[in-house]
C-alpha positions as CSV (number, residue, x, y, z in Angstrom):
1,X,-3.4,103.4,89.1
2,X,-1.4,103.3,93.0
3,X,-3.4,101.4,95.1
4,X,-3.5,104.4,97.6
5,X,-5.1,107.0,96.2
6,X,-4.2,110.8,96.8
7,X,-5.6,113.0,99.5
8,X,-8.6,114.7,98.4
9,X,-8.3,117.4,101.2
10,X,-11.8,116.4,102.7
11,X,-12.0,116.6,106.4
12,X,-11.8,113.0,107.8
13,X,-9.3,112.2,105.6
14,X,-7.2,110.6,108.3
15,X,-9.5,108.0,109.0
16,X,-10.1,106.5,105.3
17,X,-9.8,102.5,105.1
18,X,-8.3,102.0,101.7
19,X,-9.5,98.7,101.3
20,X,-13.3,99.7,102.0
21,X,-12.3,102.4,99.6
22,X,-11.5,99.9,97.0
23,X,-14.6,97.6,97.5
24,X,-16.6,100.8,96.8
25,X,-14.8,101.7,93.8
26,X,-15.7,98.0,92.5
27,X,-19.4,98.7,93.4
28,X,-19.6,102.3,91.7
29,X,-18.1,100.0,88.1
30,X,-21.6,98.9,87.9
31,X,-24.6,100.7,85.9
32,X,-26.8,100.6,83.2
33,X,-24.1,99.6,80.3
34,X,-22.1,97.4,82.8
35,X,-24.1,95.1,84.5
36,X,-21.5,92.5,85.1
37,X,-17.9,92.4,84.5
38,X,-15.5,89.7,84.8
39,X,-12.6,89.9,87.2
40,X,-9.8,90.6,85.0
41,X,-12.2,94.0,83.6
42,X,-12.9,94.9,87.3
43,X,-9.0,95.1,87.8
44,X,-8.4,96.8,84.3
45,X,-10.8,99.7,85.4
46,X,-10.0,100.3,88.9
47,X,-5.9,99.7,88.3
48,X,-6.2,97.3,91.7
49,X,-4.1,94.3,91.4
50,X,-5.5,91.0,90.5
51,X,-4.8,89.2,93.9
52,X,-6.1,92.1,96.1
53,X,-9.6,92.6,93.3
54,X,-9.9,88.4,94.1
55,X,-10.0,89.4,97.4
56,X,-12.3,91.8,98.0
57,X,-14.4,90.3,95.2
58,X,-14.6,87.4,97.3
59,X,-15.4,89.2,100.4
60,X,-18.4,91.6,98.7
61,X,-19.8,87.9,97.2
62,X,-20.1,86.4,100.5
63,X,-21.7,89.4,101.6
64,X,-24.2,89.4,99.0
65,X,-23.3,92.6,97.5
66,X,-22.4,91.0,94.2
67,X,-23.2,87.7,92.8
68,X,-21.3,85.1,90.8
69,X,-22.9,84.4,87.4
70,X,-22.2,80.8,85.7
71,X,-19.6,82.4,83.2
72,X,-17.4,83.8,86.6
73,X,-18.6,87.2,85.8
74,X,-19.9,89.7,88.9
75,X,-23.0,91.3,89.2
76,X,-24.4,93.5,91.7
77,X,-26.1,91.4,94.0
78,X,-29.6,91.3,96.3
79,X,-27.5,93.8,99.3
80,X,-26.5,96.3,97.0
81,X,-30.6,96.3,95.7
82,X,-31.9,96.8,99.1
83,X,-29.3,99.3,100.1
84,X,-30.2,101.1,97.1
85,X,-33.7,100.7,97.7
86,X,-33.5,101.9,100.9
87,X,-31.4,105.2,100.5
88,X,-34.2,106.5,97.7
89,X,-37.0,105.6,99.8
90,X,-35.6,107.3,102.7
91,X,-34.8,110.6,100.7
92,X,-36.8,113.6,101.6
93,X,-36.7,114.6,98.0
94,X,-38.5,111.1,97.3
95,X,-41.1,111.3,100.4
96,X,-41.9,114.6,99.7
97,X,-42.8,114.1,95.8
98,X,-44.4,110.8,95.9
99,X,-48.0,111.7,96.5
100,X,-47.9,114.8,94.4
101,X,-46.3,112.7,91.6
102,X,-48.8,109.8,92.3
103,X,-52.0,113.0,92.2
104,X,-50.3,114.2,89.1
105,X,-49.8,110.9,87.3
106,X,-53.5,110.0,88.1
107,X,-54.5,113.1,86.8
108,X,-53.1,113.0,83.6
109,X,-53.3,109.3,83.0
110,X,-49.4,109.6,81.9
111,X,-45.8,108.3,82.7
112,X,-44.2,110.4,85.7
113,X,-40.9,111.0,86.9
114,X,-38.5,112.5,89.2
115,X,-34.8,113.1,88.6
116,X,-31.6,114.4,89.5
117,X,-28.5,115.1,87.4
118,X,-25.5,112.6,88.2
119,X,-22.2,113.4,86.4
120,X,-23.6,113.4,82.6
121,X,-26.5,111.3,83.4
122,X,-30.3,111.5,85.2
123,X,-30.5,109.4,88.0
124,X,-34.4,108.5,88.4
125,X,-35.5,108.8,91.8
126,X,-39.1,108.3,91.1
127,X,-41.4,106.8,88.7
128,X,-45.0,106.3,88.2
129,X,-45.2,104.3,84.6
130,X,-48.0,104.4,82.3
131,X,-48.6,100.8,81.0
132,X,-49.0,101.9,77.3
133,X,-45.6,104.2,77.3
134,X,-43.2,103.2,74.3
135,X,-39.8,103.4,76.3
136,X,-36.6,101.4,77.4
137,X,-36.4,99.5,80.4
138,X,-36.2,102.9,83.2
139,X,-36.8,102.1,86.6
140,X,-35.9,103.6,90.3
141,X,-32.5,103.9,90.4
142,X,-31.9,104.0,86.3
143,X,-29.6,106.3,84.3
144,X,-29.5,107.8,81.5
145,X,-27.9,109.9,79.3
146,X,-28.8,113.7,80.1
147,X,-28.4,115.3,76.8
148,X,-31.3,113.1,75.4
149,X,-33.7,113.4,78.3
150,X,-36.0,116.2,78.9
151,X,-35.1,116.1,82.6
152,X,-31.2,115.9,81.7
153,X,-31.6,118.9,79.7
154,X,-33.5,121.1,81.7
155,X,-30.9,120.2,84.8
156,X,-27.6,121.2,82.3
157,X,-29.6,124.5,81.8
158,X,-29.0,125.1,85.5
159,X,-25.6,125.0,85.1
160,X,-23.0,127.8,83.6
161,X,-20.9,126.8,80.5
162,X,-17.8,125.7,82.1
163,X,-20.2,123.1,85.1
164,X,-21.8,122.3,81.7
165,X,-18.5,121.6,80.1
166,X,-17.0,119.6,83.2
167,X,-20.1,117.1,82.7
168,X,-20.2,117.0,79.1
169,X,-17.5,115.6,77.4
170,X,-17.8,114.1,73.9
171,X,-18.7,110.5,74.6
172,X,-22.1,111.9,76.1
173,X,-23.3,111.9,72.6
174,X,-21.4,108.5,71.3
175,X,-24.5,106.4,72.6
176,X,-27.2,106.0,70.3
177,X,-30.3,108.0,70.7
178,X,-33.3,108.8,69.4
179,X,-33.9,110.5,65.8
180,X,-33.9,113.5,66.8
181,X,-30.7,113.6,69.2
182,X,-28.2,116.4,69.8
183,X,-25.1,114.8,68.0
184,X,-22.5,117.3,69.5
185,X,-22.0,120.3,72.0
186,X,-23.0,122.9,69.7
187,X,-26.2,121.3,69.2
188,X,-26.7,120.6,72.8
189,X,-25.8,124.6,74.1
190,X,-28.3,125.8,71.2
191,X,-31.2,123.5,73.1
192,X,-30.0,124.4,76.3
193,X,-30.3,128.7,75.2
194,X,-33.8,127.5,74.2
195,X,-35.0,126.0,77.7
196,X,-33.1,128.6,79.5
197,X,-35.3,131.3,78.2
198,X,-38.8,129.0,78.5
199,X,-37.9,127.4,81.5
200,X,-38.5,124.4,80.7
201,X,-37.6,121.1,78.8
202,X,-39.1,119.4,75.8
203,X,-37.6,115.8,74.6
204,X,-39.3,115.0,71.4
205,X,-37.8,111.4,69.9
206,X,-34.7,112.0,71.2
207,X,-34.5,109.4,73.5
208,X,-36.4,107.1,71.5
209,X,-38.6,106.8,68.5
210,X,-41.9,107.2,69.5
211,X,-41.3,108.9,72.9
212,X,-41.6,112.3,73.8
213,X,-41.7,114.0,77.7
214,X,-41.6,117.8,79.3
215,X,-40.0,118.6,82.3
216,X,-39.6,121.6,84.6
217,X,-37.5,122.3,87.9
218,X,-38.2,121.4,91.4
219,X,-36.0,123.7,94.1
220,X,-35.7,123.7,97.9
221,X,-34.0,126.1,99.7
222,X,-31.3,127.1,97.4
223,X,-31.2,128.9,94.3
224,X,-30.4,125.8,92.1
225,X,-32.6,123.6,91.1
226,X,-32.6,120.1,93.1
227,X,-34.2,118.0,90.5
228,X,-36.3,117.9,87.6
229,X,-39.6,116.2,87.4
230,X,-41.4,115.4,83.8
231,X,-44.5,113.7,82.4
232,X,-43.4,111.1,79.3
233,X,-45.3,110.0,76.3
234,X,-46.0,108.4,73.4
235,X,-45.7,110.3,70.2
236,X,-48.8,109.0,68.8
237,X,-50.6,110.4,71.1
238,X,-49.2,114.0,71.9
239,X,-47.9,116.2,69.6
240,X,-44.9,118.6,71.0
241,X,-47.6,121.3,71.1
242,X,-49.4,119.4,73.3
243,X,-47.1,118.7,75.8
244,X,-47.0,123.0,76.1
245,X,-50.8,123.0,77.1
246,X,-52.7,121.9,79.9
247,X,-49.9,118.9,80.6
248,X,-47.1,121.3,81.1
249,X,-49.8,123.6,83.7
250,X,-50.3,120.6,85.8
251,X,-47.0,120.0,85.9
252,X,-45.8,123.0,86.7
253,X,-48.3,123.3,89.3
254,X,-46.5,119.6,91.0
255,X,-43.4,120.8,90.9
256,X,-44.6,124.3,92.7
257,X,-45.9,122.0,95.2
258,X,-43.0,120.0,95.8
259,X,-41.0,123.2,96.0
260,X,-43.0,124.8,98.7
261,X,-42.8,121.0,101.0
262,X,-38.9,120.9,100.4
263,X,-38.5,124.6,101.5
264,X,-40.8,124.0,104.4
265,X,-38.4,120.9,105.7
């Protein structure tokens, strides 16, 4: 990769610092299935040359947006959280749903959560856990793969074919799911024809075993949905029929709300 990367023809183009450019591309390396990489890996995915990746390394450590484990691998450190932290807090997607979702998850005694679609994952923005909940470790500011999440799949509905296909390549089914996860695009378009025409999303186990969730949209003031909100829970507890009953009313009735505060902003 050349260490000045092409013009993307966005206005301000003029003014880019490539080497703030490049610490960012080291930041954006790091996410749910790389939590720290070692120097040499940070150089092999960004194509920046060893001494300059030392560098700026160096100068991200010392400002404590990553940390230096004992094996000399990098981690995303204590700045990066509180940045993080900080940006969903202060969305008005966030501020506007908390209460609603907090009402919602009080009322149903289940797992809540808000989320938007982020390349070919769900970014969650929002999360109320139920302690009982048979689930990986999600939290604010997790990812995970869209075509095994309730949320994921009710966003890619949004979409046409080709958005769907420019999101969607096949490594977004090579991580293992659930038992009863899409395993290709045919599969996942067949699901998505499904929820198209309901309008909304059921996961049943194909996240996990023992996990199940329904999700429906949230919009503001454009057409296109802005996000996805969904209650999760355990299998043992809720059958899929269930989860179309007085669980998918209630949230239906959240996500109205939430609409009608986002268009009002």
């Amino acid at each position: 990769m050349a260490e000045t990367a092409p013009a993307t023809g966005k206005a301000g183009n003029q003014y880019r610092i490539e080497s703030l450019a490049k610490g960012l591309s080291i930041l954006r390396l790091f996410d749910e299935n790389a939590v720290s990489l070692k120097l040499r890996e940070i150089c092999d995915r960004t194509g920046i040359p060893m001494p300059t990746a030392f560098r700026i390394v160096s100068t991200l450590e010392e400002g404590g947006f990553l940390d230096r484990t004992a094996d000399g691998s990098f981690r995303p450190g204590v700045s990066v959280l509180t940045l993080g932290s900080a940006a969903l807090r202060g969305s008005s997607l966030v501020q506007v749903s908390e209460k609603i979702l907090a009402d919602l998850a009080a009322a149903t005694g289940e797992t809540v959560n808000l989320g938007v679609l982020l390349g070919d994952q769900v970014l969650y923005l929002a999360r109320l856990r139920n302690a009982d909940l048979v689930t990986a470790n999600v939290q604010v500011g997790s990812t995970l793969p869209a075509v095994y999440t309730s949320m994921g799949k009710l966003l890619l509905a949004t979409l046409t074919p080709q958005e769907v296909s420019e999101r969607i390549g096949p490594d977004a089914f090579s991580v293992h799911g659930g038992p009863n996860a899409v395993r290709n695009r045919e599969e996942l378009d067949a699901r998505l024809a499904v929820i198209r025409q309901q309008g909304y999303a059921i996961q049943d186990q194909e996240l996990a075993l023992g996990l199940r969730s329904v999700s429906v949209p949230v919009y503001g003031n454009a057409p296109a949905a802005v996000a996805a909100i969904n209650i999760a829970v355990s299998a043992s507890r809720h059958t899929v029929e269930s989860l179309r009953g007085p669980l998918l009313a209630q949230l239906r009735a959240a996500a109205a709300d939430i609409t009608v505060r986002l268009r009002a902003l």
